[in-house]
GUSETI-887379 format. One line per field, with one value per atom (N, C-alpha, C): residue in three letters; residue number from 1; atom name; x, y, z. Coordinates in nm, 4 decimals, padded with zeros to 6 digits. Layout:
<pts>
residu	[ala:...] .
num	[NUM:...] .
atome	[CA:...] .
c1	[X:...] .
c2	[Y:...] .
c3	[Z:...] .
</pts>
This chain:
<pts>
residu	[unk:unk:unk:unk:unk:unk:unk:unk:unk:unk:unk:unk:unk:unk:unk:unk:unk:unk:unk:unk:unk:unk:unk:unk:unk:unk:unk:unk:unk:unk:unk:unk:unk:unk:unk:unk:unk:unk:unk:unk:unk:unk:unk:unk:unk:unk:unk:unk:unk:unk:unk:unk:unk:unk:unk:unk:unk:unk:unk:unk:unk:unk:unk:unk:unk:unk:unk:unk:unk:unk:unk:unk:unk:unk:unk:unk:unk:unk:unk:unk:unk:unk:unk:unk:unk:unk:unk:unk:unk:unk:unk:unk:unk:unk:unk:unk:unk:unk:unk:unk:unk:unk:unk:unk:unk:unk:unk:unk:unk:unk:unk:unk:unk:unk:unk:unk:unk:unk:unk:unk:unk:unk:unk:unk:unk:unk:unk:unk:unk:unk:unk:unk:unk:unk:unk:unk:unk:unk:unk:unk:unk:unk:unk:unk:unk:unk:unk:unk:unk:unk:unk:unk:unk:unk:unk:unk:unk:unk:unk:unk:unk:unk:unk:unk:unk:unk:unk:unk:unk:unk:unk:unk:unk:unk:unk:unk:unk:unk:unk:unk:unk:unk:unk:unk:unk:unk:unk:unk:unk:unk:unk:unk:unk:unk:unk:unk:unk:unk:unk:unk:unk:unk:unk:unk:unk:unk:unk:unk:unk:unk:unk:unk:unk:unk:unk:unk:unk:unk:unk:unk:unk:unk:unk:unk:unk:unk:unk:unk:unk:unk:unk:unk:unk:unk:unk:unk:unk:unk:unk:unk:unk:unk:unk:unk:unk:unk:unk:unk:unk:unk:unk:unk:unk:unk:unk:unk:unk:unk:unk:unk:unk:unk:unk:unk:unk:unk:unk:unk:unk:unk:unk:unk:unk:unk:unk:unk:unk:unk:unk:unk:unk:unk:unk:unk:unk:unk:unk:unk:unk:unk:unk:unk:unk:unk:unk:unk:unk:unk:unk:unk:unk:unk:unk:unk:unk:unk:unk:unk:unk:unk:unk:unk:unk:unk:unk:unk:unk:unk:unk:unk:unk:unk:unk:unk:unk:unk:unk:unk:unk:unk:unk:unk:unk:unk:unk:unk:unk:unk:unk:unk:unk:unk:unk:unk:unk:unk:unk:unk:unk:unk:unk:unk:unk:unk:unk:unk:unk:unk:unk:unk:unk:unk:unk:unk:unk:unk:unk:unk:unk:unk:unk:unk:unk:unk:unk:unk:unk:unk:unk:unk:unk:unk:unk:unk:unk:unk:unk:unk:unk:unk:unk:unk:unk:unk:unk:unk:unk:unk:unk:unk:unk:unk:unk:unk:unk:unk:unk:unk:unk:unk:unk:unk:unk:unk:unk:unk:unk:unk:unk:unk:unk:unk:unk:unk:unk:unk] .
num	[1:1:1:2:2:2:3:3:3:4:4:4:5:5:5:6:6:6:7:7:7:8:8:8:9:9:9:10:10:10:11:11:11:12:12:12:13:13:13:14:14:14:15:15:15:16:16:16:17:17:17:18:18:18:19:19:19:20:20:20:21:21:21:22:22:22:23:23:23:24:24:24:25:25:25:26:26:26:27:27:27:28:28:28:29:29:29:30:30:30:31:31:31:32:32:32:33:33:33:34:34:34:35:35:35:36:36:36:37:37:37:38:38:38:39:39:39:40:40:40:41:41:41:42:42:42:43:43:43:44:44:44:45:45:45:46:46:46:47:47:47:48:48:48:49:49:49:50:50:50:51:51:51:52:52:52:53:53:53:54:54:54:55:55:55:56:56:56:57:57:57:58:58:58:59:59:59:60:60:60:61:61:61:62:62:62:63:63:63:64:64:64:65:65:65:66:66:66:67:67:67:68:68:68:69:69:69:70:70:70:71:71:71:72:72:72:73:73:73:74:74:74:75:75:75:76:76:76:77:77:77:78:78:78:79:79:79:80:80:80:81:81:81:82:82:82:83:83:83:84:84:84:85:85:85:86:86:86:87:87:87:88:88:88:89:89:89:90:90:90:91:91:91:92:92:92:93:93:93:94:94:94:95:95:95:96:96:96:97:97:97:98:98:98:99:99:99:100:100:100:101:101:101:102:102:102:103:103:103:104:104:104:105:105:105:106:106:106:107:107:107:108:108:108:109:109:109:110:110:110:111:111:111:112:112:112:113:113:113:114:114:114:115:115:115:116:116:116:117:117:117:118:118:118:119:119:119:120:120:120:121:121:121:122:122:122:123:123:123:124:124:124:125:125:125:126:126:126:127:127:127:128:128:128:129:129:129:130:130:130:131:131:131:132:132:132:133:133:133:134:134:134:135:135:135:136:136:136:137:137:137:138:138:138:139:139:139:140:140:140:141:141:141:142:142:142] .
atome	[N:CA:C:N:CA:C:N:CA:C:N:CA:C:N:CA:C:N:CA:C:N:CA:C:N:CA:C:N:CA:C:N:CA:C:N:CA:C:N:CA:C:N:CA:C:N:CA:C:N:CA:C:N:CA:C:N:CA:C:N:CA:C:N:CA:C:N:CA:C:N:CA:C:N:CA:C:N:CA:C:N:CA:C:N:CA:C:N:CA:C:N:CA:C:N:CA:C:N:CA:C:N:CA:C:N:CA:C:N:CA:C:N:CA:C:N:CA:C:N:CA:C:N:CA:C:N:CA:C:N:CA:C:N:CA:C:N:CA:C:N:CA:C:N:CA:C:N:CA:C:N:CA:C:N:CA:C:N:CA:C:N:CA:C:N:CA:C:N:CA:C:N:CA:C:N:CA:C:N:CA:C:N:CA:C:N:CA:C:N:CA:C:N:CA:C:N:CA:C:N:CA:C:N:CA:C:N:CA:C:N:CA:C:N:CA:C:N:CA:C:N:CA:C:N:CA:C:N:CA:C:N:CA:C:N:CA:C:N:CA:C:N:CA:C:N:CA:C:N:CA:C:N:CA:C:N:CA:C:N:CA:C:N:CA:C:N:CA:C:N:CA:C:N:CA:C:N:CA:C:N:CA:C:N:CA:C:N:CA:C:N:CA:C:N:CA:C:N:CA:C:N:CA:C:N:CA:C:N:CA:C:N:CA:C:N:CA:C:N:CA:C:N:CA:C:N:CA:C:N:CA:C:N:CA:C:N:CA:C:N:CA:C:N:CA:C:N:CA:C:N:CA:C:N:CA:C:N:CA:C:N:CA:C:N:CA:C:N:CA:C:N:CA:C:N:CA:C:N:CA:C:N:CA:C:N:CA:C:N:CA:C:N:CA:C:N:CA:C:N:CA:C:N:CA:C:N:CA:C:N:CA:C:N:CA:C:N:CA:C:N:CA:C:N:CA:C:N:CA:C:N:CA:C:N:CA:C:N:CA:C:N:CA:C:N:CA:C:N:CA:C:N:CA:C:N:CA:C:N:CA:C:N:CA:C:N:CA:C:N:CA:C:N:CA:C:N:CA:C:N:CA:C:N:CA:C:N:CA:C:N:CA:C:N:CA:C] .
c1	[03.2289:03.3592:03.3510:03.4805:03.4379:03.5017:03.4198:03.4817:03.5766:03.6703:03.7743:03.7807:03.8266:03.7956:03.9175:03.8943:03.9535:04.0832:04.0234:04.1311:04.2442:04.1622:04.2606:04.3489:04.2981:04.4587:04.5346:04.4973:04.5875:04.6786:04.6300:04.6981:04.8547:04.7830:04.8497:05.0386:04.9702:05.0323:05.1672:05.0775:05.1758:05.2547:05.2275:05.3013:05.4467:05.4568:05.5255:05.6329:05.5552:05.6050:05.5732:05.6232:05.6240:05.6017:05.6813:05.6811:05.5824:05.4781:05.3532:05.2490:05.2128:05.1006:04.9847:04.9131:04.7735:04.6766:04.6901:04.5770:04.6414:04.7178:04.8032:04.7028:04.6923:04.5879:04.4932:04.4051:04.2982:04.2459:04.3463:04.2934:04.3218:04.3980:04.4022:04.3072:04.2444:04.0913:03.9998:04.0048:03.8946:03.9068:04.0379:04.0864:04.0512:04.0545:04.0257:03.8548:03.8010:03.6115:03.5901:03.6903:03.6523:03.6798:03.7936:03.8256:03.7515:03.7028:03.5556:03.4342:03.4066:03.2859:03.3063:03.4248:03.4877:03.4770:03.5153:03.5128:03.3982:03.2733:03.1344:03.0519:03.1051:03.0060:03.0597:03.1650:03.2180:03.1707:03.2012:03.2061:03.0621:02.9760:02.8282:02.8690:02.9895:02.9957:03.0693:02.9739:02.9437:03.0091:03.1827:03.2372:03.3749:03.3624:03.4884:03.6450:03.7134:03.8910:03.9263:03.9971:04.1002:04.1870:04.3118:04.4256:04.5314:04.6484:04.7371:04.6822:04.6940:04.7155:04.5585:04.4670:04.3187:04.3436:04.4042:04.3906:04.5375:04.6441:04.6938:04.6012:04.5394:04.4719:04.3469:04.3226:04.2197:04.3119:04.3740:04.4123:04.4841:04.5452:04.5975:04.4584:04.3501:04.2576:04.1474:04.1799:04.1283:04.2043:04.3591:04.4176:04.4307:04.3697:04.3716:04.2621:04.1722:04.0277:04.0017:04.1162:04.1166:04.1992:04.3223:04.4204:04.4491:04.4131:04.5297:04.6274:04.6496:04.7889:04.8931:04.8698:04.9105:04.9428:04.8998:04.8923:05.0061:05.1348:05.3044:05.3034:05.2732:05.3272:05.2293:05.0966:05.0474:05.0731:05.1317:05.1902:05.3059:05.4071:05.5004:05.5181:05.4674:05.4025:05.3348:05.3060:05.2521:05.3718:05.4940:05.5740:05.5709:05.4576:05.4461:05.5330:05.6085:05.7340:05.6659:05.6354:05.6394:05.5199:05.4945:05.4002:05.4367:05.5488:05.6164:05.5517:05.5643:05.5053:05.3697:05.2610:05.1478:05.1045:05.2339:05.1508:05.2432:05.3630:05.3959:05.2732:05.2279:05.0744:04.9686:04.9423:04.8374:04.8838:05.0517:05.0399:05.0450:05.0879:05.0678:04.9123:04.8469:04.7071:04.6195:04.7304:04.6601:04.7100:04.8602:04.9012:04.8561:04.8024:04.6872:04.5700:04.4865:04.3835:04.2746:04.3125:04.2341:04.1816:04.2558:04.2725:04.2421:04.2379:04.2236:04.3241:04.3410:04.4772:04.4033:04.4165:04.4294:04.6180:04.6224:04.7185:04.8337:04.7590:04.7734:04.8602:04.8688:04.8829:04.9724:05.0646:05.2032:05.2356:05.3324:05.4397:05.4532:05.4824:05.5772:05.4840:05.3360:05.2192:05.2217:05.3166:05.2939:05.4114:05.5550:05.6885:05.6459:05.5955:05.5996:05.5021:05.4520:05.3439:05.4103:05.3495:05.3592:05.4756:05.5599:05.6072:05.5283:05.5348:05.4315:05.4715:05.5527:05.5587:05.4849:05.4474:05.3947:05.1811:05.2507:05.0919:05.0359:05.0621:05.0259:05.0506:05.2027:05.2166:05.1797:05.2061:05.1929:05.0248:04.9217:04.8291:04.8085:04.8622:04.8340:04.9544:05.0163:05.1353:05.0861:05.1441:05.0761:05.1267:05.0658:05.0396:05.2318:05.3097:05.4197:05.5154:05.5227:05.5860:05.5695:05.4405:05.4198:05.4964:05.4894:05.5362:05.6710:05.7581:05.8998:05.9173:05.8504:05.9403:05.8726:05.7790:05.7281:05.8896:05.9075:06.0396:06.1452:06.1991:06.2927:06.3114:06.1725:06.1608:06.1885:06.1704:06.2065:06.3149:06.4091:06.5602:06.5825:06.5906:06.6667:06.6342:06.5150:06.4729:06.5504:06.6003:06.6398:06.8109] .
c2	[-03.5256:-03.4642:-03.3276:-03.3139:-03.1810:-03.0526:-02.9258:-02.8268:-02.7658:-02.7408:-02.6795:-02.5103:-02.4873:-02.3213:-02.2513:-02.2013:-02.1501:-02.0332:-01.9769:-01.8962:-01.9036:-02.0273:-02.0355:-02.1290:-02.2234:-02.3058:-02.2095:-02.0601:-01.9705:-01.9287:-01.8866:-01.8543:-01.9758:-02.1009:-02.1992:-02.2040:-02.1895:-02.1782:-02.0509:-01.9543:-01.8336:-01.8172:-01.8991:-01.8720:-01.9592:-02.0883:-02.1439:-02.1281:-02.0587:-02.0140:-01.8797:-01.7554:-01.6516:-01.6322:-01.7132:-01.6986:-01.6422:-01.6697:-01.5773:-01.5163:-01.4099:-01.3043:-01.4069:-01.3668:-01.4154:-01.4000:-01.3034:-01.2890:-01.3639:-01.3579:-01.4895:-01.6383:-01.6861:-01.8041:-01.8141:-01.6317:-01.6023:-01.5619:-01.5925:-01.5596:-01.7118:-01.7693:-01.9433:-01.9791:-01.9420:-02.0225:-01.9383:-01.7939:-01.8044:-01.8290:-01.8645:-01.8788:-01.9681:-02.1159:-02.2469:-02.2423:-02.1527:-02.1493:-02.0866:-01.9579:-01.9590:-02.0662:-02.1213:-02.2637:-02.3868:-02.3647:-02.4980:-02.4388:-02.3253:-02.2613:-02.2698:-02.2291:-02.2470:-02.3808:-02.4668:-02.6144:-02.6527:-02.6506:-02.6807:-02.6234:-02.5206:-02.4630:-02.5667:-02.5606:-02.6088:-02.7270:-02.7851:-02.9878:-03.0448:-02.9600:-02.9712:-03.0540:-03.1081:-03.2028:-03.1348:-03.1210:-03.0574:-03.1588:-03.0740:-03.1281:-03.2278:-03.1707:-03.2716:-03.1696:-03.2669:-03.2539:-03.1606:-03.0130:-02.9676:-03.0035:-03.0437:-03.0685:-02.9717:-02.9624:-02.8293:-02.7530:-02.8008:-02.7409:-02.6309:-02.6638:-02.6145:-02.5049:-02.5226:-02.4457:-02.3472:-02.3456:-02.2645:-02.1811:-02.2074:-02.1194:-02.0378:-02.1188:-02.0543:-01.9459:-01.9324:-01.8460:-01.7215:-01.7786:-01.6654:-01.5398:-01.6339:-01.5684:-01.4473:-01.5273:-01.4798:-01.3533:-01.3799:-01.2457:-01.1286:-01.1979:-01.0776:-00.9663:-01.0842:-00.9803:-00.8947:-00.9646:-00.8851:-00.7711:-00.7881:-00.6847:-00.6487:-00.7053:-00.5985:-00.6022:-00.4752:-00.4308:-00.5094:-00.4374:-00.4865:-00.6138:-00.6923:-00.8602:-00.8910:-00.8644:-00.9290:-00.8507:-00.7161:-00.6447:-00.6872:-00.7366:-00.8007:-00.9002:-01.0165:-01.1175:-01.1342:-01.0520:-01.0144:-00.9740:-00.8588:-00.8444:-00.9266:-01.0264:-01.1569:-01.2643:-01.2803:-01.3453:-01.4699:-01.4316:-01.5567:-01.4679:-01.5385:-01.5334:-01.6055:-01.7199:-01.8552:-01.9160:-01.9743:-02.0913:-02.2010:-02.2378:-02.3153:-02.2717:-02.1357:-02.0424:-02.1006:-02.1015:-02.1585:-02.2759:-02.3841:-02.5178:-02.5354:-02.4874:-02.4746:-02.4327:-02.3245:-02.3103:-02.3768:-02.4319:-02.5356:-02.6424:-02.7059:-02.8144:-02.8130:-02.7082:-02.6066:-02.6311:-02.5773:-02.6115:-02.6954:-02.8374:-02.9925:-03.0724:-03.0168:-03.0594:-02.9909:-02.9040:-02.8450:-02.9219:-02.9378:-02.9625:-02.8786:-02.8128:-02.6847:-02.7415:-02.8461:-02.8811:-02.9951:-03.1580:-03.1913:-03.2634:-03.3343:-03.3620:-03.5434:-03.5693:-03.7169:-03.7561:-03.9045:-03.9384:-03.8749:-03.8463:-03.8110:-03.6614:-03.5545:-03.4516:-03.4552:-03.3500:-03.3269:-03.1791:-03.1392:-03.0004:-02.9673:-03.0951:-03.0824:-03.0574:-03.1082:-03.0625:-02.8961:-02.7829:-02.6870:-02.6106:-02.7241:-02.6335:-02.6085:-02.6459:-02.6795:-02.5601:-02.4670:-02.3488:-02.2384:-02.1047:-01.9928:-01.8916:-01.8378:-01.7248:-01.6294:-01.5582:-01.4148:-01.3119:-01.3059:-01.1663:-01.2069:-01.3213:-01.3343:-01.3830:-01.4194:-01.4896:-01.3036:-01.2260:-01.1530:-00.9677:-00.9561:-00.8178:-00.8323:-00.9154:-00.8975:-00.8686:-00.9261:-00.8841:-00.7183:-00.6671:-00.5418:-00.3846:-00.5014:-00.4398:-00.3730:-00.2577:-00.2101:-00.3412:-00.3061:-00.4073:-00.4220:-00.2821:-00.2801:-00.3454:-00.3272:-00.3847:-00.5739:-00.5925:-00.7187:-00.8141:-00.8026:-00.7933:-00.7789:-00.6567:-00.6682:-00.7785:-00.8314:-00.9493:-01.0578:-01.0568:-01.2502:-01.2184:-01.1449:-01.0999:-01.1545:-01.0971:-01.1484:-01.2895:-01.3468:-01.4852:-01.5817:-01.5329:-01.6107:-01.5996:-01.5035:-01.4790:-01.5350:-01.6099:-01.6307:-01.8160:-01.8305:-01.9691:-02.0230:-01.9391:-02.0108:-02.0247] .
c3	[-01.0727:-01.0751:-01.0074:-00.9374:-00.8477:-00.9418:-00.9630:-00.9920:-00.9735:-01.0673:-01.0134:-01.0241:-00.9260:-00.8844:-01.0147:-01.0933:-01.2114:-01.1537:-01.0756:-00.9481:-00.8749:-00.7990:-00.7160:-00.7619:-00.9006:-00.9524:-01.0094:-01.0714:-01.1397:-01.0141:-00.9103:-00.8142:-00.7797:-00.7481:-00.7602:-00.8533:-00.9777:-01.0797:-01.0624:-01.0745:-01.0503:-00.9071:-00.8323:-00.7310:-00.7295:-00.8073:-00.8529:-01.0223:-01.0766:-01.2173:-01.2594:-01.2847:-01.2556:-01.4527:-01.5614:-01.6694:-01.7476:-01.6751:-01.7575:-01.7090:-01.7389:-01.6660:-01.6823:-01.5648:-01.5022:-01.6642:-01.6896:-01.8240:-01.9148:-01.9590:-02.0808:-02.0290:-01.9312:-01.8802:-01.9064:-01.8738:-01.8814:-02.0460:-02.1245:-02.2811:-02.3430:-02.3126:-02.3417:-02.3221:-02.2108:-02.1935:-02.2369:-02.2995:-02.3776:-02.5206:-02.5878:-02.6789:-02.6929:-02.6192:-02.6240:-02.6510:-02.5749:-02.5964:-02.7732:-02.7900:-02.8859:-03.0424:-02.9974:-03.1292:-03.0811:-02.9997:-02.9668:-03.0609:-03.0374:-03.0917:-03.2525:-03.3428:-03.4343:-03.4956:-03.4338:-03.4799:-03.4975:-03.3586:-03.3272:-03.4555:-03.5127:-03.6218:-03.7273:-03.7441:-03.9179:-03.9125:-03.8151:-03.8052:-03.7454:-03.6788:-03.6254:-03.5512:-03.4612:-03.3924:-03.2396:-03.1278:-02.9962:-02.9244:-02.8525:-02.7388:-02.7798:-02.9012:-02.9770:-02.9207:-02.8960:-02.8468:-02.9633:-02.9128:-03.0049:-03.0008:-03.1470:-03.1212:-03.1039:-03.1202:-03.0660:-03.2121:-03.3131:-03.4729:-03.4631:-03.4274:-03.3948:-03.3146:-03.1893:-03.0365:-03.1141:-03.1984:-03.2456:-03.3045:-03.4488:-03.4755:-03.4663:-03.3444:-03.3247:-03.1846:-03.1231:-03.0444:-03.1506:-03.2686:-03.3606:-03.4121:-03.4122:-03.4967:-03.3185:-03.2404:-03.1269:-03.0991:-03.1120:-03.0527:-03.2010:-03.2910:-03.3926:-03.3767:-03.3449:-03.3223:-03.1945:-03.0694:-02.9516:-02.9370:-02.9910:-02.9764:-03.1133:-03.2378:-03.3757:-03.3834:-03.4327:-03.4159:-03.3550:-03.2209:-03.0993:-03.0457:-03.1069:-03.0508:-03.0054:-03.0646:-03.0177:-02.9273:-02.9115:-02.8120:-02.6614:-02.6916:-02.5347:-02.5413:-02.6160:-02.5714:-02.5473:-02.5823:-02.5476:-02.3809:-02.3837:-02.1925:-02.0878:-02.1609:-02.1372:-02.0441:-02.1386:-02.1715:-02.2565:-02.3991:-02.4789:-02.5922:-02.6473:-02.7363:-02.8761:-02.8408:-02.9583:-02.9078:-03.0280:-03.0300:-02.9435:-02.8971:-02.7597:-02.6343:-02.6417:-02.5072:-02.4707:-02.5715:-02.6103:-02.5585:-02.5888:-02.5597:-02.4379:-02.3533:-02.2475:-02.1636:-02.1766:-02.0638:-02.0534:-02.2129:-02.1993:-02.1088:-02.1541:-02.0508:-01.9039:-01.8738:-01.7033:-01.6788:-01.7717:-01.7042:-01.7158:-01.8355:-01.8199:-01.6793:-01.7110:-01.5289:-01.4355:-01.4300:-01.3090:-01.2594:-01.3886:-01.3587:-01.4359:-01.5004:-01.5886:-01.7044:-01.7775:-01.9218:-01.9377:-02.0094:-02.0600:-02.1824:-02.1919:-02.3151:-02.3789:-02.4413:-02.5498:-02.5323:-02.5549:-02.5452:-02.6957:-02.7856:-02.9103:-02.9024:-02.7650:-02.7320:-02.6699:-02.6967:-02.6776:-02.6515:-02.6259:-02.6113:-02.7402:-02.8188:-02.9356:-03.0354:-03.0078:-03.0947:-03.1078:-03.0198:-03.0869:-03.0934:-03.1124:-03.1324:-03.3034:-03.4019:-03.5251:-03.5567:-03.4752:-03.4903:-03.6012:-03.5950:-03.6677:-03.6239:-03.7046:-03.6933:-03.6187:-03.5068:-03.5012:-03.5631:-03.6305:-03.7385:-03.8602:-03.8884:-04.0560:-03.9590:-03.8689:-03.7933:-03.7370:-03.6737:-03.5717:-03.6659:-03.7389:-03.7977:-03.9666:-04.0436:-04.1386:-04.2005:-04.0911:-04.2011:-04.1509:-04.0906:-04.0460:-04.1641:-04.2422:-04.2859:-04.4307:-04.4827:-04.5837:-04.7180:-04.8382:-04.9438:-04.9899:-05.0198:-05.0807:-04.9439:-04.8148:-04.7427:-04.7225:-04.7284:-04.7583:-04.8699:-04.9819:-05.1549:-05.1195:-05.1049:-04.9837:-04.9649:-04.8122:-04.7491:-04.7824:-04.8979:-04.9748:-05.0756:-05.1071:-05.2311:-05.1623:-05.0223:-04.9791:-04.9287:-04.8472:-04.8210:-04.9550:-05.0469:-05.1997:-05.2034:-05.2393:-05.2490:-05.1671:-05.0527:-04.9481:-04.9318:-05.0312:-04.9975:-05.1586:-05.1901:-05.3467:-05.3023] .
</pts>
């Protein structure tokens, strides 16, 4: 199988779809290495398929440890919004040639993802603001 130049399909990509910064690509794929590495430890089983539910959290737990705080606000600058945003690029770069997919794999495998205010700000939020909005998510779910 011939290598594919990691570059020049981003180039590819962006010259046709403008929706997301070059690094938003470039952290999917290390996001994707790091929920391989993640899985490979727990399951001892080397080279096994992530599904969207996996490659979500493991990119949640990736951009916590890369950015903090900050995480909505560089994905935001990014132009990733939602967990949609997410598996929209993955499938950009299964229809590239970058990625990989099972018939089992879908778009829709990651409309069903995380809030980023409860995924990305809340663990950064002090204890009484937290307690706050679990208080209000109750009132509002009753």
């Amino acid at each position: 199988m011939q290598e594919v130049n990691f570059e020049a399909v981003l180039d590819t990509i962006l010259a046709k779809d403008t929706r997301y910064a070059r690094d938003a690509y470039h952290f999917i794929r290390e996001a994707l290495d790091f929920t391989q590495k993640l899985i490979n430890k727990d399951k001892k089983v080397k080279g096994r398929h992530v599904t969207p539910s996996e490659l979500l959290d493991g990119l949640r737990q990736h951009a916590l440890q890369q950015f903090g705080p900050m995480t909505v606000t560089v994905l935001r600058e990014w132009g990733i919004r939602s967990c949609a945003d997410f598996g929209e690029m993955v499938f950009i770069m299964i229809e590239s040639g970058l990625l990989a997919k099972t018939e089992q794999d879908s778009r829709a495998g990651f409309q069903a993802g995380y809030d980023f205010t409860e995924a990305f700000d809340q663990p950064y939020w002090p204890a009484r603001k937290f307690k706050a909005a679990a208080a209000k998510k109750l009132k509002n779910a009753a």
